[in-house]
C-alpha positions as CSV (number, residue, x, y, z in Angstrom):
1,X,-78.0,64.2,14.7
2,X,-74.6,63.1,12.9
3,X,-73.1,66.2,13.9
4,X,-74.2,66.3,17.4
5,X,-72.2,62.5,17.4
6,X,-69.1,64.2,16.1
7,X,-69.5,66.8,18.8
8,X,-69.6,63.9,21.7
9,X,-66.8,62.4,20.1
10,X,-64.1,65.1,20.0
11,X,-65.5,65.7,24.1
12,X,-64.9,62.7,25.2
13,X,-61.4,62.8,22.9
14,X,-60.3,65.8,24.7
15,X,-61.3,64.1,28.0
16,X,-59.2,61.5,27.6
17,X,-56.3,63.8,26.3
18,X,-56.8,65.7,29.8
19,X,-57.4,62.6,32.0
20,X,-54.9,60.4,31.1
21,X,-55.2,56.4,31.4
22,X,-55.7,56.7,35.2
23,X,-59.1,58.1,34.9
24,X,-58.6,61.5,37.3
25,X,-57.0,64.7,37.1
26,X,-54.2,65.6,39.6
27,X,-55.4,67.9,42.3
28,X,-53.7,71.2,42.2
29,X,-51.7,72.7,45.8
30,X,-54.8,75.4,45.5
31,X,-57.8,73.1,45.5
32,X,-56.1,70.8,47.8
33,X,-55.6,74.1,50.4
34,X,-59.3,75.0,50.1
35,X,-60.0,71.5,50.8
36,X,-58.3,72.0,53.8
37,X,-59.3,74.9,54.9
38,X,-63.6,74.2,54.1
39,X,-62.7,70.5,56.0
40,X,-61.2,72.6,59.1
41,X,-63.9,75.4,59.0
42,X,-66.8,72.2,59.1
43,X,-64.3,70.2,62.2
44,X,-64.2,73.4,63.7
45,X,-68.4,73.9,63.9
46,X,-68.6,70.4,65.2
47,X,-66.2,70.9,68.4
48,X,-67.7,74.2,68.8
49,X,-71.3,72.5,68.6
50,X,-70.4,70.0,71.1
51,X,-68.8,72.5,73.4
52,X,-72.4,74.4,73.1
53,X,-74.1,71.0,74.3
54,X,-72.0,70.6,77.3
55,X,-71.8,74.5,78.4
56,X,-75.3,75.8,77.4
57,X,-78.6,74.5,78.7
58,X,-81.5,73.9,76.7
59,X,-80.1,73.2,73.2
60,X,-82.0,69.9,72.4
61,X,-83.5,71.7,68.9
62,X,-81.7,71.3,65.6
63,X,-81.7,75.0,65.1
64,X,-79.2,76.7,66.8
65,X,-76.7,79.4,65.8
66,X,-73.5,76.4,67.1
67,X,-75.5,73.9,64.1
68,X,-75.4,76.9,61.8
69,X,-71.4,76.6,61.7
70,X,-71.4,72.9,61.6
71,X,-73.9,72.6,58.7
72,X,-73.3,75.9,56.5
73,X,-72.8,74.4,53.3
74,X,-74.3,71.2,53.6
75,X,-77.3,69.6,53.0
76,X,-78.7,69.0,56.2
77,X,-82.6,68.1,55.4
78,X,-82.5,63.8,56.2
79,X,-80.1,64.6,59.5
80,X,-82.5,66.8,60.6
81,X,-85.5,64.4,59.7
82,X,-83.8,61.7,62.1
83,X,-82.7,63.6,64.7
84,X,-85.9,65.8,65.5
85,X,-87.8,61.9,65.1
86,X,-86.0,60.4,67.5
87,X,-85.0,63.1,69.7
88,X,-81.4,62.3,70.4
89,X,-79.6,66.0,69.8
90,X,-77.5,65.6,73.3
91,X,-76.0,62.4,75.1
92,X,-74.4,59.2,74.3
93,X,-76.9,57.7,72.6
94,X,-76.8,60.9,69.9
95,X,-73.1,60.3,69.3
96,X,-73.5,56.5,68.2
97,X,-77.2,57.0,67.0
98,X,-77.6,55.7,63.4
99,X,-77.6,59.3,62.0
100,X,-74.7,60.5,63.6
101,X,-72.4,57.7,62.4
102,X,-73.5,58.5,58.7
103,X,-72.8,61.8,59.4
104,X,-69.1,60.5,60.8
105,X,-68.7,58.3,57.4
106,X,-69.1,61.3,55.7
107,X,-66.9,63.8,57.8
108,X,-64.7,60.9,57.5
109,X,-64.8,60.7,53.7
110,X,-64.5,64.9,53.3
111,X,-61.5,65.5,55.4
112,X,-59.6,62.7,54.1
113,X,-59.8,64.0,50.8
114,X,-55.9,65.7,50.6
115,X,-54.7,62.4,52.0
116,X,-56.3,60.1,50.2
117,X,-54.8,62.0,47.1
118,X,-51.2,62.3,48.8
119,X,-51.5,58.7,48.9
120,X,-52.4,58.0,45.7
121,X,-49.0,60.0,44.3
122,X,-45.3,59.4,44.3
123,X,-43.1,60.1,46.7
124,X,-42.1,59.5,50.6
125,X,-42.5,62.9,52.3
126,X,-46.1,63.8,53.3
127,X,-47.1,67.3,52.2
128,X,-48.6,69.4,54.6
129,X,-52.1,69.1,53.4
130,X,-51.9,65.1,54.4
131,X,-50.5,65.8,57.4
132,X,-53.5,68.5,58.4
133,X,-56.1,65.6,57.1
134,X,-54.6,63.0,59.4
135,X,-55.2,65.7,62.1
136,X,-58.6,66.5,61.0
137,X,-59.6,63.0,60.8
138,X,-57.9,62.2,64.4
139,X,-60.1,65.2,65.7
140,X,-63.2,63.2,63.6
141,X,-62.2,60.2,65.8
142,X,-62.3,62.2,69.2
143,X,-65.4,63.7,68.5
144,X,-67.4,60.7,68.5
145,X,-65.0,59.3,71.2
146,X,-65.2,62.2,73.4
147,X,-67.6,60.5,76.4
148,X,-64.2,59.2,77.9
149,X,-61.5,61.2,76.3
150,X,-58.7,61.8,79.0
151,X,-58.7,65.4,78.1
152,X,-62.5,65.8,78.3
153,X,-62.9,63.7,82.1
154,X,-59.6,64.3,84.3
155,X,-60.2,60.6,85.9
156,X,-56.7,60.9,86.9
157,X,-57.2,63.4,89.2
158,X,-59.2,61.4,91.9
159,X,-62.3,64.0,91.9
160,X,-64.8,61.1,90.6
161,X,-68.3,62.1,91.1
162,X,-71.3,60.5,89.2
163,X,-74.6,62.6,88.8
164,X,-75.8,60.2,86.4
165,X,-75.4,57.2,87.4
166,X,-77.2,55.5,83.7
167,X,-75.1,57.7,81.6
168,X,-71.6,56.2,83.2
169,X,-73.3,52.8,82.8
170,X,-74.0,53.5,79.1
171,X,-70.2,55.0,78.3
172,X,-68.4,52.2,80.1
173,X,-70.5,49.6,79.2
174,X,-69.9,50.9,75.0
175,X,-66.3,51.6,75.6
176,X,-65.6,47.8,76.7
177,X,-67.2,46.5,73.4
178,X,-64.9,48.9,71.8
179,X,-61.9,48.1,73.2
180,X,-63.0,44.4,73.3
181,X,-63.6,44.6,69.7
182,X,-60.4,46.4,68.9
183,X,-58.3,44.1,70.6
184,X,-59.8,40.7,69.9
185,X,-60.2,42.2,65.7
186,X,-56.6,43.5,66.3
187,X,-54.6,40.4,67.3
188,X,-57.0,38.2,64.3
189,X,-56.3,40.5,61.6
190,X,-52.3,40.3,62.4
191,X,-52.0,36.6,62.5
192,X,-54.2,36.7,58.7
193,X,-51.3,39.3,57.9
194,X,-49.1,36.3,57.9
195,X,-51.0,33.4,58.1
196,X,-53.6,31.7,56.3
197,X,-55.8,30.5,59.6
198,X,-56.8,27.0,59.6
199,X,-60.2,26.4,60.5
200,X,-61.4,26.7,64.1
201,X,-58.7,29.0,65.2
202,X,-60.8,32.2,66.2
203,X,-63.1,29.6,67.8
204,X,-59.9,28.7,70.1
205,X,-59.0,32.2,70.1
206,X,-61.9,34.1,71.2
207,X,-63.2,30.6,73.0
208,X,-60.4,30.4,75.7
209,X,-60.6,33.9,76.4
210,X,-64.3,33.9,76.7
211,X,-64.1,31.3,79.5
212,X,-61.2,33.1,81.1
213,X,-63.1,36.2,81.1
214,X,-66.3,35.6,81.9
215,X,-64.7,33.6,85.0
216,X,-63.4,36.3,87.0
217,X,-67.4,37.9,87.4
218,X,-68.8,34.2,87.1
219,X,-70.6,35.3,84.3
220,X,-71.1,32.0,83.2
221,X,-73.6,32.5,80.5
222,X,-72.0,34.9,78.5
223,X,-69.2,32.2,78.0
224,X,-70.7,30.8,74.8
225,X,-71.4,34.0,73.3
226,X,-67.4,34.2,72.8
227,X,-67.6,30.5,72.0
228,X,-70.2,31.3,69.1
229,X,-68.6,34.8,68.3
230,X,-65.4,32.9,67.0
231,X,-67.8,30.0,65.4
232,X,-69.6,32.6,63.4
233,X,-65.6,34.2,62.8
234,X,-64.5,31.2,61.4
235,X,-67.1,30.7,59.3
236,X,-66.7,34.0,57.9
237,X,-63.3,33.0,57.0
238,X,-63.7,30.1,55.4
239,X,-66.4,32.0,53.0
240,X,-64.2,35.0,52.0
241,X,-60.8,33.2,52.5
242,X,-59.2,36.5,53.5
243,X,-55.6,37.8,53.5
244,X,-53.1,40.1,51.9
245,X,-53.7,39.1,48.3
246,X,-57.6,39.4,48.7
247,X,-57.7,42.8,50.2
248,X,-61.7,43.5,49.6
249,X,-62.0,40.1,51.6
250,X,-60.4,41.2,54.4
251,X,-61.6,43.9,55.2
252,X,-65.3,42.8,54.6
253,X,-64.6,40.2,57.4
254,X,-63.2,42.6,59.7
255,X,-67.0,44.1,59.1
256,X,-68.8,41.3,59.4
257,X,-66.7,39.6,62.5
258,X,-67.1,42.5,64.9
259,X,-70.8,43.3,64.2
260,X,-71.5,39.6,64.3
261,X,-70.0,39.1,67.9
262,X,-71.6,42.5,69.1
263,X,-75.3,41.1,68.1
264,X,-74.7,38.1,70.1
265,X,-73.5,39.5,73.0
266,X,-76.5,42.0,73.4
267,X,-78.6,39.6,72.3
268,X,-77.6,37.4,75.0
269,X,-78.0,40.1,77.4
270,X,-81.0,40.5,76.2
271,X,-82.2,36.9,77.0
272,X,-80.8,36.4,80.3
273,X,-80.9,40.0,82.0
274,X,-82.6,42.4,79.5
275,X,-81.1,45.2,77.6
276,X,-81.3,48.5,79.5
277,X,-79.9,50.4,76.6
278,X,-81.9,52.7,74.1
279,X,-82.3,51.2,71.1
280,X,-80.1,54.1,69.1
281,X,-77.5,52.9,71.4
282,X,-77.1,49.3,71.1
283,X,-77.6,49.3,67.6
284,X,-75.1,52.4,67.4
285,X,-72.9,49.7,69.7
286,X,-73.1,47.4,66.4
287,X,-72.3,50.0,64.0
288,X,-68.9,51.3,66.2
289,X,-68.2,47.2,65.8
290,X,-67.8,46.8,62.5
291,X,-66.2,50.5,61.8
292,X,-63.3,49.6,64.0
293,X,-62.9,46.4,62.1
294,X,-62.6,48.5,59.1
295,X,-60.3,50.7,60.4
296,X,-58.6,48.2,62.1
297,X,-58.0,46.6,58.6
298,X,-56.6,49.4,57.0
299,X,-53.5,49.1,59.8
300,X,-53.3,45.3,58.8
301,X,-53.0,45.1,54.7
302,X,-52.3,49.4,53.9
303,X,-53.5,50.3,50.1
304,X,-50.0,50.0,47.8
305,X,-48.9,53.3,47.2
306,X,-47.8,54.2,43.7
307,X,-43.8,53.8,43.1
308,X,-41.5,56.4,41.8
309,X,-41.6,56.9,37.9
């Protein structure tokens, strides 16, 4: 027993010797590379999946040889489990569906990998494996954006013709909490970039252009939802005090802001007209709320990079 002590000891001795006080192991140019190149093989089956969904007919099963590429290597089984449950493999609703935004946290989290380590070393100029992750996680982005992607529907070109009337409802009507969400998120976290916000001023904020808004359709009686939205803001505030020096603050309240306005909208549509939406979608709505926040944050208060030894 004493000797298998000793034995822990000198392990967790030499680990330290190799780790160093900052708890990790540099990544080598190698392992960073195969990063890479596993993170573009797995973007790679996703855009060729998707490009299955639009071209072929008939691929509404979880096995097909276009899910084989996406999901070699990975462990697929609870995915599966939710998406054969609530039959949602094609469409908008399967994009935003609960599921499928776990499964865009976690592409996320994988082909960030090289930058988030480029980040966390010295220097100014970006090796090429950041700049590849950026472009993988951009391509993340688009794939879950692609219902209105300019290069995926040519509006420009004039030739507008609607087959499916519900499904344009569904994308225009998500895209406009998105933008709506990035812009009103956007303009409050750069004023608490600067500012400390005194009490009320999201209220104001998203108040004055609730009412301006919701005049131009006479939508009357979705005024106080933008009324409440920058209530409940406000109060978010004044519980987590946010702002460049409380970092984990901020960005929980660019969480909890977004998906707290979204629920009151759709609840109020709910109430006064009723929600034609599926439920994977309005909840998936929610979800694309508060992840914009998030990201939204990150373009606000940046994590401090290390400085030059």
């Amino acid at each position: 027993m004493i000797r298998v002590r000793e034995q822990a000891r000198e392990q967790i001795a030499t680990a330290r010797l190799l780790i160093g006080d900052r708890g990790s192991v540099p990544a080598t140019k190698t392992f960073e590379w195969t990063v890479v190149a596993l993170c573009t093989w797995l973007m790679t089956g996703a855009y060729l999946d998707a490009w299955a969904h639009r071209h072929l007919a008939r691929l509404e099963t979880f096995f097909t040889p276009w899910h084989a590429v996406l999901y070699s290597g990975m462990f697929a089984v609870l995915t599966f489990l939710a998406v054969t449950a609530l039959r949602i493999e094609v469409s908008l609703a399967a994009l935003v569906s609960p599921p499928h935004l776990l499964l865009m946290l976690a592409l996320g989290m994988i082909v960030t990998g090289p930058l988030r380590a480029a980040w966390k070393r010295a220097g100014k100029r970006a090796p090429w494996t950041a700049v590849i992750s950026a472009t993988l996680l951009l391509s993340m982005f688009t794939f879950f954006d692609q219902f209105d992607q300019p290069l995926v529907n040519v509006w420009a070109a004039g030739q507008v013709f609607f087959p499916d009337t519900l499904r344009y409802t569904e994308e225009l009507g998500i895209l406009g909490i998105m933008v709506q969400t990035a812009l009103l998120t956007g303009v409050v976290l750069y004023l608490l970039s600067r500012f400390t916000l005194p009490f009320g001023s999201i209220t104001l904020l998203a108040g004055l252009n609730g009412i301006l808004l919701g005049s131009l359709a006479e939508n009357f009686n979705l005024i106080p939802v933008a009324i409440l939205g920058g209530l409940l803001a406000d109060l978010v505030m004044l519980w987590l005090r946010p702002g460049p020096q409380r970092i984990t603050a901020l960005r929980l309240a660019a969480v909890i802001g977004p998906v707290g306005v979204s629920s009151l909208y759709l609840l109020a549509v709910q109430l006064t007209q009723g929600i034609a939406w599926p439920v994977t979608l309005w909840l998936g709505s929610i979800v694309v709320s508060g992840a914009i926040g998030l990201l939204l944050s990150y373009l606000a208060v940046q994590p401090p990079a290390p400085q030059p030894d």
